[in-house]
C-alpha positions in Angstrom: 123.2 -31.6 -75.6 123.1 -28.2 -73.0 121.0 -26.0 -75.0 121.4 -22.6 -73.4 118.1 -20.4 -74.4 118.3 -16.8 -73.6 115.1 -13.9 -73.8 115.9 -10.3 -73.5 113.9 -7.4 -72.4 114.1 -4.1 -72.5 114.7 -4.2 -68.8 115.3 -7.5 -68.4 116.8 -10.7 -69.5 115.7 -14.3 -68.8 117.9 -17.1 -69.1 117.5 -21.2 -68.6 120.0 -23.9 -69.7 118.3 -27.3 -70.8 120.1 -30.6 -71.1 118.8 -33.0 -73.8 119.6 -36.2 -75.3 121.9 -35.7 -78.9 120.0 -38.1 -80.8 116.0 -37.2 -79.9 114.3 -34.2 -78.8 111.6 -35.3 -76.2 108.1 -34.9 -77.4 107.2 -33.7 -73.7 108.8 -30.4 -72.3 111.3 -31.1 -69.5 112.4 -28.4 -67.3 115.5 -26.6 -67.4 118.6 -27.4 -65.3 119.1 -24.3 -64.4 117.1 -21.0 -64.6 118.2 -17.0 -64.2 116.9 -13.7 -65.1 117.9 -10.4 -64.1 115.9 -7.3 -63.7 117.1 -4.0 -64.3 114.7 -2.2 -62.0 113.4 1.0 -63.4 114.5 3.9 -61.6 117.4 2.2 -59.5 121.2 2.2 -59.8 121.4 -1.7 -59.7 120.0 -4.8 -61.3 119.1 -8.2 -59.3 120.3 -11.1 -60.8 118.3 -14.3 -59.3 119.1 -18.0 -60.2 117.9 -21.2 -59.7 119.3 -24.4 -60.0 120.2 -27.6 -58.0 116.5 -27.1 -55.5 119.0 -23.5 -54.6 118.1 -19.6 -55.2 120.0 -16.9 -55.2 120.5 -13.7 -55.5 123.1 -11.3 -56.7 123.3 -7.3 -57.0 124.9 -5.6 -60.1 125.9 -2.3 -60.4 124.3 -0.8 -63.2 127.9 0.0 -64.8 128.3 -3.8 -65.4 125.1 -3.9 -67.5 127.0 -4.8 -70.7 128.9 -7.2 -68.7 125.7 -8.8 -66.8 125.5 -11.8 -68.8 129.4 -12.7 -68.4 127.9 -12.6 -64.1 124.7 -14.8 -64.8 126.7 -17.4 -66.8 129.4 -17.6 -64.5 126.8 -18.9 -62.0 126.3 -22.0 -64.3 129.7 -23.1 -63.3 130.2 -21.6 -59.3 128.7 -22.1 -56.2 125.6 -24.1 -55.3 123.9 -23.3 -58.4 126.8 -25.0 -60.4 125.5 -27.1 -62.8 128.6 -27.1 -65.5 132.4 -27.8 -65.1 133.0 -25.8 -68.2 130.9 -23.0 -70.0 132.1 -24.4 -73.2 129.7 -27.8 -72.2 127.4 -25.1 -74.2 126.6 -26.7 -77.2 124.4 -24.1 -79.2 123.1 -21.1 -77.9 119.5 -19.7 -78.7 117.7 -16.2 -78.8 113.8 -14.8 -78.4 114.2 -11.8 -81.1 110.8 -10.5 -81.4 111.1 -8.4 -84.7 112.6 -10.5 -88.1 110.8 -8.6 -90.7 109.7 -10.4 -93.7 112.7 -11.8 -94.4 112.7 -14.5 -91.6 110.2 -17.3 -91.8 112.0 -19.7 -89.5 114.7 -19.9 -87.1 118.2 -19.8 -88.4 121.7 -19.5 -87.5 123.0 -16.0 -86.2 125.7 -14.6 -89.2 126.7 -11.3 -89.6 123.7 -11.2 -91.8 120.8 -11.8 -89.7 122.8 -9.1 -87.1 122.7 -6.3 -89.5 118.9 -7.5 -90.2 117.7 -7.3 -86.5 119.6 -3.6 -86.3 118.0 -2.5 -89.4 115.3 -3.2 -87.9 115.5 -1.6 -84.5 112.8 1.7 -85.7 110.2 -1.1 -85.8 110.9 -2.7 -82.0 112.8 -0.5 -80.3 112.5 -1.5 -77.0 113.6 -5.1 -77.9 115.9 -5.6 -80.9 118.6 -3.4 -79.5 118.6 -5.8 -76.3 118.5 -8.9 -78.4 121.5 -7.8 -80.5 123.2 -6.7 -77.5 123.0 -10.3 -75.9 124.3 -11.5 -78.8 127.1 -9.8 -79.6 127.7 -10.4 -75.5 127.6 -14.2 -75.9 130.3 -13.7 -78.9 132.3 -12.1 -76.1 132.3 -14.4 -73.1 131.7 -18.2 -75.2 133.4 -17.2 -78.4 131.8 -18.9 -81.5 129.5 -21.2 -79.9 126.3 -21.3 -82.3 124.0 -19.4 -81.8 120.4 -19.4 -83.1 117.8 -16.4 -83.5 114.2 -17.5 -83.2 111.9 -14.3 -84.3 108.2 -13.9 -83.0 107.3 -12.9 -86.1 108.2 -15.7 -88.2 105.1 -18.1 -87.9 103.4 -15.0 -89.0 105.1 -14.6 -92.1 102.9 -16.7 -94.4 99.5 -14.7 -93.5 98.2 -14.1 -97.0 98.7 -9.8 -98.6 95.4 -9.3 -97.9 95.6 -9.9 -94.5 99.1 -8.1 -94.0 98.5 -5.3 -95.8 96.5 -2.2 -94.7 94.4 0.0 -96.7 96.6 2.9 -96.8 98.5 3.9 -100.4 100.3 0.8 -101.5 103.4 2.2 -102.0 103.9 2.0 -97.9 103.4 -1.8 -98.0 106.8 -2.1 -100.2 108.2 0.1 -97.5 107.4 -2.3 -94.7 104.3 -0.7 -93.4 102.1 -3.8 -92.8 101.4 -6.4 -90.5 104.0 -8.2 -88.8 102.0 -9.8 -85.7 103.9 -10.7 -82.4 104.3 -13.7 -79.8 104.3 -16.1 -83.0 106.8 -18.7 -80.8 103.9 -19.1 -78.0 100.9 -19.5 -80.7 103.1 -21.9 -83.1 104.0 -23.7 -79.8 100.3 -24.1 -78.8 98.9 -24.9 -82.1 101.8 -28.0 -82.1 100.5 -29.0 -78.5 97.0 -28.7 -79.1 97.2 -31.0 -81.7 99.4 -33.8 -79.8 97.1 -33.2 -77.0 93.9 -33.8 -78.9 96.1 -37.1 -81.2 95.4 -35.2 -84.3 97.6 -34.2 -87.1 97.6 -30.0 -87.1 97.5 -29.9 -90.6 94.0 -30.9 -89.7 92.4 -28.8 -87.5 91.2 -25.2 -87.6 92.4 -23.2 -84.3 92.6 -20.3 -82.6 94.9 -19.7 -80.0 94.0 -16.8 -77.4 97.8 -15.3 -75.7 96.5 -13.8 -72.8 99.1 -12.5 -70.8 100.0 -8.6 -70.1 100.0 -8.5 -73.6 98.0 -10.0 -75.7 97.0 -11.4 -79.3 95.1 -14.1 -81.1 96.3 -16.3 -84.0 94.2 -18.1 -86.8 96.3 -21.4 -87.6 94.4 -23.5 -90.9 97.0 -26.3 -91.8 99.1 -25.6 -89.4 100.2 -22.1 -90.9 99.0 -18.7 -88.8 96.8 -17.0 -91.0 95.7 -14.0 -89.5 96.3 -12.4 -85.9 95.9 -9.4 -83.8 98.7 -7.8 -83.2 99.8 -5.7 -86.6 102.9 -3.6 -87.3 103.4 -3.2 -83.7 102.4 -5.2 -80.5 99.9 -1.9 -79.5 97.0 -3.1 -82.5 94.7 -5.5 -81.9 93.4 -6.6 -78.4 92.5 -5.1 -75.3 95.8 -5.7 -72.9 97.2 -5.0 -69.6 98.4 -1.4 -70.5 97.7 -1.3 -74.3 95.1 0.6 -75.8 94.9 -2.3 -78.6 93.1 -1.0 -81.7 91.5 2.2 -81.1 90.2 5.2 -83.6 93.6 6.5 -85.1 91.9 10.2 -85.2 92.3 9.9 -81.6 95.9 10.2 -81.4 95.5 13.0 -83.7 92.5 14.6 -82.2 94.8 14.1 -78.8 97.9 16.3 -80.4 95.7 19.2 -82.1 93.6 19.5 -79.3 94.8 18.9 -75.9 98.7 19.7 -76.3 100.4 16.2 -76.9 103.6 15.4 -78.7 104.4 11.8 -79.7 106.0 10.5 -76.5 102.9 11.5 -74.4 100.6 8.9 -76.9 103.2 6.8 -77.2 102.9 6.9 -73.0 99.4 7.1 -73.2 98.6 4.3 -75.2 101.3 1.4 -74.3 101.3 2.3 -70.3 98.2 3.6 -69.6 95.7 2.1 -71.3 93.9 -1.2 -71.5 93.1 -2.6 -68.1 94.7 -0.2 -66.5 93.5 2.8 -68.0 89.6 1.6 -67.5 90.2 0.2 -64.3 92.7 2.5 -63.1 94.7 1.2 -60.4 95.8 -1.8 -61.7 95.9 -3.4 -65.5 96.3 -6.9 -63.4 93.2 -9.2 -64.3 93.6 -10.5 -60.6 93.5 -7.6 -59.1 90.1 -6.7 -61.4 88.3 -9.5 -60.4 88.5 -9.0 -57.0 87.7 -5.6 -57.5 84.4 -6.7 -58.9 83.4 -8.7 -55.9 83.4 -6.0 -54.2 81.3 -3.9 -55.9 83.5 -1.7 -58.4 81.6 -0.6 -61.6 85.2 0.3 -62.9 86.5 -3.0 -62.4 83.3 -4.5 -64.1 83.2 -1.9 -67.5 87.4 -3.2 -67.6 86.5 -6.8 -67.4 83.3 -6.4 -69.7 85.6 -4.3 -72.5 88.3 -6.9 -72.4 85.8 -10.0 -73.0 83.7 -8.1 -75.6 87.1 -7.1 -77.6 88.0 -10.6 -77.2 85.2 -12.1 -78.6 84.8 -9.9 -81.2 88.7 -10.4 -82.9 87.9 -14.5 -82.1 84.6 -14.1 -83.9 86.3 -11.8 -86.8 88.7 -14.8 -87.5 85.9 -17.6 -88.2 85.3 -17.0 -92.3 89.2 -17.4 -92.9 89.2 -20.8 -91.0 85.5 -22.2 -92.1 85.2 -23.8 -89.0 86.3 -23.9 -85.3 87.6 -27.2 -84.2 89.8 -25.9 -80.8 89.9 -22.5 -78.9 93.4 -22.5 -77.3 93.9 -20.6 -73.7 97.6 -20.0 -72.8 99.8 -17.3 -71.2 99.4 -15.9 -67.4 95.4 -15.0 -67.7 94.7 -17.5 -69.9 95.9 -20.1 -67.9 94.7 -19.2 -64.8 91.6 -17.2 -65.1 88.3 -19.4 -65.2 86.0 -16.1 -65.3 88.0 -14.8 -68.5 87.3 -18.4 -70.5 83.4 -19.0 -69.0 83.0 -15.5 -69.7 84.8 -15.8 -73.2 83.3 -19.5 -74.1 79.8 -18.1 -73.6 79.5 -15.8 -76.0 80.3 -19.2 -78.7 77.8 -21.2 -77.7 75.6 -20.7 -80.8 79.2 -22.9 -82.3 78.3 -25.9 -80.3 81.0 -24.6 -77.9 80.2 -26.2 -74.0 82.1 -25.6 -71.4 83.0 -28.2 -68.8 82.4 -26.0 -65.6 84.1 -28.3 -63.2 87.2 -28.5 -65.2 87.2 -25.2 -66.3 87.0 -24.5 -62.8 90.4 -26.2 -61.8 92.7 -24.6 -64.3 94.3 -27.6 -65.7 97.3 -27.1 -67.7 97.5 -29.3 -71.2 94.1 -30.3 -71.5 90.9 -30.1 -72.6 87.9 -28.3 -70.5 85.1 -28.6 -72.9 82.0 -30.8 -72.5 82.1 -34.0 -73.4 78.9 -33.0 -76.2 81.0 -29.7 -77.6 81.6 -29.6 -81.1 84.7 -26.9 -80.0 87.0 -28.5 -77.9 88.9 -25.8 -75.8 92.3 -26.5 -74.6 94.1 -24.6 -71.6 98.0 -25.0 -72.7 101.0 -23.9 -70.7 102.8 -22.3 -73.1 106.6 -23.1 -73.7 108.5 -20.2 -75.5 111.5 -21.2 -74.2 111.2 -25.0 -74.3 110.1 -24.2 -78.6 113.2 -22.8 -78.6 115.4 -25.0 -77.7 113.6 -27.6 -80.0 114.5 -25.4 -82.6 117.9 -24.5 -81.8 118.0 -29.1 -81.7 116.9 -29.4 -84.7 119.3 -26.4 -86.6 122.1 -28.9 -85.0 121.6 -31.6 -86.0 120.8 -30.4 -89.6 124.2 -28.9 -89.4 
């Protein structure tokens, strides 16, 4: 089966076409057969569109007037050239989608109708820097593959169960039946990770008590008891919550306030303030890129040090604030790009635990191993550094509405 899995941006769009068996999804991830995005660089009059496929790359220029038609170009690479991988586009057996806001009325992935459209439009106030790219692309793949299925996967969906207490806030009630709560974000990565941990570790998930830490540019944590997120970070938009590459996370509101009365600010100059230049990047101040940090510490900058000492203390503090709904701790997951990679974000992270039983394994913590476990043999925590696989979860899903079919 070619599951085609596509994830746009508001400036991007990332594509990769898998090819599975029809009758079993592999239990391992397998990579795609082909893999494109294209970048619509800021402040140009072109986008890049790069593919890879058949040990080839390349790279294409489109005009920025061919921006609706920009998927038509990418796909038509599945079937040209060296990166040909298709005799036919219709070999496309069931397209998937990334949509990042579903509401409360989506608590699993499910077919595209003209009813989940209208849903991710009406939605568009609460993610408007994604759901009009999302509906775009599909309305696009309508266009060039005609009524090849298509599935919408929402971020917010594993989310969905999180009990009132936890979505609502503790403003006047009314605005809760008005869809003023909390949604939480990157729900396909932490349901993905939460799976993987537990076939990692041999252990039903229904069983264990976990956290999984998304530590990318942005970032958010996810308490999962029974194998159902119960809480997170991230809130009504992805800005609440942690500390993140250019994200304030949760801050005093009065500040945005005080910031307006005071010193002459309209909305777009928070709105500016607080997703762009903030975080990392707004302590650090040349750069909200955890690499670039750490190397700034080594040599000597007290900036760099107060950004990496915020970060770890905020992180700590949301993982620690998550312990009384799950009674116990039985994994600390790591995933994303500083998750992954980053030993002196999970020593530094891991140490403030210890009083859990939590032990580090310094050696393997040291080597950044992807899929396994980096605690001490003697921890009562076992701590797990996953690659995470939005796209691969995906296309399980998009398998599985199939074959249901």
């Amino acid at each position: 089966m070619k599951i085609l899995v596509l994830n746009a941006g508001s400036s991007s769009q990332k594509s990769c076409l898998y090819d599975v068996p029809d009758d079993r999804f592999p239990k391992d991830p397998e990579k795609p057969i082909w893999e494109a995005t294209i970048d619509w660089g800021i402040g140009t009059d072109y986008g890049v569109l790069t593919v890879k496929a058949n040990g080839y790359k390349q790279e294409f220029k489109l005009s920025a007037d061919s921006r609706s038609h920009g998927l038509e170009e990418m796909l038509n690479t599945l079937i040209e050239n060296d990166t040909k991988v298709l005799e036919s586009l219709t070999e496309i057996a069931i397209v998937g989608h990334r949509v990042v806001h579903g509401g409360t009325k989506y608590s699993q992935a499910t077919f595209v109708t003209p009813d989940v459209k209208e849903t991710i439009e009406d939605l568009i106030p609460l993610a408007p820097n994604h759901n009009p790219a999302h509906l775009e692309e599909i309305i696009s793949v309508e266009n060039v593959l005609g009524d090849v299925p298509q599935v919408a996967v929402f971020d917010t969906a594993f989310h969905s169960q999180m009990p009132k207490a936890v979505a609502a806030y503790p403003i006047p009630y009314e605005w809760l039946g008005r869809g003023v709560r909390r949604y939480g974000f990157h729900g396909i990565s932490h349901s993905y990770c939460a799976r993987r941990a537990a076939e990692i570790l041999e252990e039903p998930v229904e069983s264990l008590r976990i956290i999984t830490c998304h530590l990318g540019h942005g970032c958010s944590l996810a308490a999962v008891r029974d194998g159902v997120s119960v809480n997170t970070t991230m809130g009504f938009t992805p800005l609440e919550g942690l500390m993140m590459g250019s994200r304030s996370g949760s801050i005093d509101p009065a500040i945005p306030m005080y910031l307006m009365r005071e010193e002459g600010f309209d909305f777009n100059g928070v709105d500016r303030m607080l997703n762009k230049e903030s975080g990392l990047k707004g302590i650090f101040g040349e750069s909200g890129d955890m690499r670039s940090i750490l190397a700034a510490i080594s040599e000597g900058s007290d900036r760099a040090k107060l950004a990496f000492e915020m970060y770890v203390s905020r992180l700590q503090s949301s993982i620690a604030s998550m312990l009384p709904q799950l009674g116990r701790l039985d994994v600390l997951v790591f995933t994303a790009g500083v998750g992954e990679n980053s030993v002196d974000v999970r020593s530094a992270t891991c140490a403030g635990f210890e009083f859990l039983g939590l032990k580090l394994d310094p050696r393997k913590n040291a080597m950044s191993p992807k899929d396994a476990d980096i605690a001490a043999v003697d921890s009562t925590v076992r701590v797990l550094v996953i690659r995470t696989q939005e796209d691969w979860s995906i296309a399980g899903e998009c398998w599985k509405l199939a074959k249901e079919k």
